[in-house]
C-alpha positions in Angstrom: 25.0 47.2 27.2 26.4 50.0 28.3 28.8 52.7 26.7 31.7 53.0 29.0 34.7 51.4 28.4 34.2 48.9 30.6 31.1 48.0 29.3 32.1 47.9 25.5 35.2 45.6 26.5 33.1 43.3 27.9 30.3 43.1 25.7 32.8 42.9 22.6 34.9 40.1 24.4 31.4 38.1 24.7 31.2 38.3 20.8 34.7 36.7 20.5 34.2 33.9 23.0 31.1 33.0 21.6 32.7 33.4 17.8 29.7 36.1 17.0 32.7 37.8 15.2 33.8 35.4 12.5 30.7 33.8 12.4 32.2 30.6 10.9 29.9 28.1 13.0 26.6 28.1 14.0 25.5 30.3 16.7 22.3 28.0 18.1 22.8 24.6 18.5 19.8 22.1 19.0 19.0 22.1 22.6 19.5 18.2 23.3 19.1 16.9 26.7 22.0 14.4 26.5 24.3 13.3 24.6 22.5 13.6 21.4 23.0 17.3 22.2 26.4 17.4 22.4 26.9 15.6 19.1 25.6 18.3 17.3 28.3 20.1 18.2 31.3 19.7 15.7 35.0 18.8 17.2 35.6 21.6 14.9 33.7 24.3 16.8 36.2 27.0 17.3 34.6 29.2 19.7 35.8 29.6 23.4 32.4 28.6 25.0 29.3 26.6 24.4 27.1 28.9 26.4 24.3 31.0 24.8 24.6 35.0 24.9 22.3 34.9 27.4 24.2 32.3 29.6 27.2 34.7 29.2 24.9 37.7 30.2 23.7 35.9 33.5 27.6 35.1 34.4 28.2 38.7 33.8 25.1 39.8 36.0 25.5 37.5 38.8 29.6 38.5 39.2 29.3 42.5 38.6 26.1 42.3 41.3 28.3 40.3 43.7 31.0 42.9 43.4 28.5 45.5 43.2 26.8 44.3 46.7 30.3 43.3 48.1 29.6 39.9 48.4 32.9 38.0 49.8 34.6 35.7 48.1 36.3 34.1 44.8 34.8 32.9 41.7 34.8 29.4 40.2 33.7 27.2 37.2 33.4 23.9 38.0 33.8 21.9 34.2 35.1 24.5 31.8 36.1 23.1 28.2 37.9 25.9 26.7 37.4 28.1 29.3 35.6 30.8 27.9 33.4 31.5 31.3 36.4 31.3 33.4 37.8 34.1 30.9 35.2 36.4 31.0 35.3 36.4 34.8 38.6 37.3 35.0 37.8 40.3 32.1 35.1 41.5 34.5 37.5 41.6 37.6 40.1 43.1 35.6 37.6 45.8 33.8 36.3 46.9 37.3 39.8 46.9 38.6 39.4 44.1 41.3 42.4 42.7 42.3 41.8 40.8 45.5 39.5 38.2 44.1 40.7 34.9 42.3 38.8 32.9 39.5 39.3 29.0 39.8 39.4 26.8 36.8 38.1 23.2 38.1 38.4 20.1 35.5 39.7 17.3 34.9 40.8 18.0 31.5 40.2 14.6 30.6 36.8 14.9 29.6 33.9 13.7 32.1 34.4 10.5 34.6 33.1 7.1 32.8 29.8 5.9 33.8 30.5 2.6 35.2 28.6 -0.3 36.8 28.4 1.8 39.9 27.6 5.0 38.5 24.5 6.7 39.1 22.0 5.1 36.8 21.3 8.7 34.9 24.9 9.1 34.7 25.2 5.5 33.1 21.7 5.8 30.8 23.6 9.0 29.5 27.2 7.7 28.6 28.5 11.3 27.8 32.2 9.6 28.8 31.6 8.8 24.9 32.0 12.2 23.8 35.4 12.7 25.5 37.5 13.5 22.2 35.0 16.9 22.0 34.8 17.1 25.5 38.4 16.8 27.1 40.7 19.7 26.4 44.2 20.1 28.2 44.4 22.1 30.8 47.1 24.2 28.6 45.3 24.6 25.9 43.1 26.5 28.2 45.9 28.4 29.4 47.0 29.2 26.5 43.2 30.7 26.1 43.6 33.0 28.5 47.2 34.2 27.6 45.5 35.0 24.3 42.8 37.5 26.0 46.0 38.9 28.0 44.4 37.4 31.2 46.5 34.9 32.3 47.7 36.1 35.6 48.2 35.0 39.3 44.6 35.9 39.7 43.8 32.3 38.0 44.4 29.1 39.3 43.7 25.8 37.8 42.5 22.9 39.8 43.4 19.7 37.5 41.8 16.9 38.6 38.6 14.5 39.0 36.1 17.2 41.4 35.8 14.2 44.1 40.0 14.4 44.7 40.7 17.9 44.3 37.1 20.1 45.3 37.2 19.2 48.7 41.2 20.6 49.5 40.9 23.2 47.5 42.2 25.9 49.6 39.3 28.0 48.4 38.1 30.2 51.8 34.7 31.6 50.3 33.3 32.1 47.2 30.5 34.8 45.5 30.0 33.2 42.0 29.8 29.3 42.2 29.4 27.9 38.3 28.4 24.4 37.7 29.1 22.7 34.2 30.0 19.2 34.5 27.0 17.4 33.2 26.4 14.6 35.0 25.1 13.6 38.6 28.1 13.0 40.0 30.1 16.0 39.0 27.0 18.2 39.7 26.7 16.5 43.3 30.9 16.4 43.9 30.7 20.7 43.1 27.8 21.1 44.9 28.7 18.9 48.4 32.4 20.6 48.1 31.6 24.2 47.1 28.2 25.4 48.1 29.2 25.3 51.5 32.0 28.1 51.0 29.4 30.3 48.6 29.4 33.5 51.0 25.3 35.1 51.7 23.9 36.8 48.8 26.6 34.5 46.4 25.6 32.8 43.5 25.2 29.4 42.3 24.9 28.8 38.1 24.0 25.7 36.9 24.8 25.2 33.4 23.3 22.1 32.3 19.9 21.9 34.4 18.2 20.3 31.4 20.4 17.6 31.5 18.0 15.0 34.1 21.5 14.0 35.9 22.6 17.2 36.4 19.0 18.2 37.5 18.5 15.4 39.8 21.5 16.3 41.8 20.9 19.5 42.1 17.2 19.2 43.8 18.5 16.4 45.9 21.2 18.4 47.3 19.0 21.0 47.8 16.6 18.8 49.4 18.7 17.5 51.8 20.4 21.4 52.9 17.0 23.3 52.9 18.1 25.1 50.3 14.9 27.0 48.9 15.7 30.2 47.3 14.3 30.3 43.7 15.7 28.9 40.6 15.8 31.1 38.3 15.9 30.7 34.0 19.7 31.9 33.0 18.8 30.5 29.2 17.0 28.1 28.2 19.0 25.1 29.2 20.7 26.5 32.8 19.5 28.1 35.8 20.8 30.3 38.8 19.7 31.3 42.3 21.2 33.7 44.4 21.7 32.3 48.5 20.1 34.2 51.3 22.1 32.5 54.1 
């Protein structure tokens, strides 16, 4: 942490989303690998994120080193709940005074697709669908998230919809910061096959919920199949990042 201003606004605003103020819920919860994970998470949680301090630290790294290096491009979460990530990307831009970069907000805000008969079989084995009451907020309730941090502006823009219909025509031209949070195989591999492409050189990719073994076996399949081998890195102890050479 630093002392400037900027520095104290953002590390402050990381308290709130996280609800390290009030401290009214837990601040660690169990690391589960699937759904029995997420159940230990009350519908009652009132914070604006799930993430870890140190998840929020590694968004805040990866996007003030991408403006830092100029890296080209827009930043995206790709699964966002509440919305507290997408928040504290726009904070960042609007501490550092950027104003010709966009933050995306990608869900469905119905929760996560159901795991059907021709799901992937990690997908099905996992069933997270189940958990759609905790998991599905509206996409104005998120608005109405950011309007309460002052930082809803026309540097946001929601993308409401399953990532298979609305990733691919996203009129998105490049991207530095591409976050990944949707859990399962398929919304890792719909992000992924959709996004990575724009992520500019030196950009990076977050993925949230590695531990998860749908979200991971997407992830090294894609990369697999692209080439892709720049190092995954440890953001917490449940995500990862990596930053793209080319």
């Amino acid at each position: 942490m630093t002392d400037t201003g900027t520095g104290l606004y953002l590390e402050l605003l990381k308290k709130v989303l996280t609800n390290r103020i009030q401290m009214d819920t837990p601040a660690d919860w169990p690391a589960g690998s699937g759904a029995d994970g997420e159940e230990a998470r009350p519908a009652a949680f009132s914070a604006h994120t799930m993430v870890s301090p140190e998840s929020l630290d590694n968004v805040q790294y990866c996007v003030e080193t991408a403006l830092a290096d100029g890296v080209p491009g827009d930043l995206i979460e790709t699964g966002v709940w509440r919305g507290g990530i997408c928040v504290l990307m726009r904070a960042i831009l609007k501490a550092h005074g950027v104003k010709d970069r966009r933050v995306w907000v990608a869900d469905s805000f119905e929760g996560v697709p159901e795991a059907g008969d021709g799901s992937h079989p990690l997908d099905q084995e996992m069933a997270l669908h189940n958990l759609n009451t905790v998991l599905s907020v509206p996409a104005d309730a998120v608005r109405a998230v950011f309007a309460s941090y002052g930082l809803l502006d026309d540097q946001v823009e929601f993308l409401e919809g399953w990532f298979n219909e609305t990733l691919p025509a996203a009129p998105i031209e490049s991207l530095a910061v591409l976050r990944l949070d949707g859990d399962l195989y398929v919304s890792t591999m719909d992000s992924l096959s959709a996004l990575y492409p724009k992520l500019s050189p030196g950009g990076f990719v977050i993925i949230d919920d590695y531990n998860m073994a749908p979200c991971r076996a997407a992830v090294h399949e894609y990369r697999d199949a692209h080439g892709i081998k720049e190092e995954i890195m440890a953001a917490d102890s449940v995500g990862v990042w990596w930053r793209k050479e080319s």
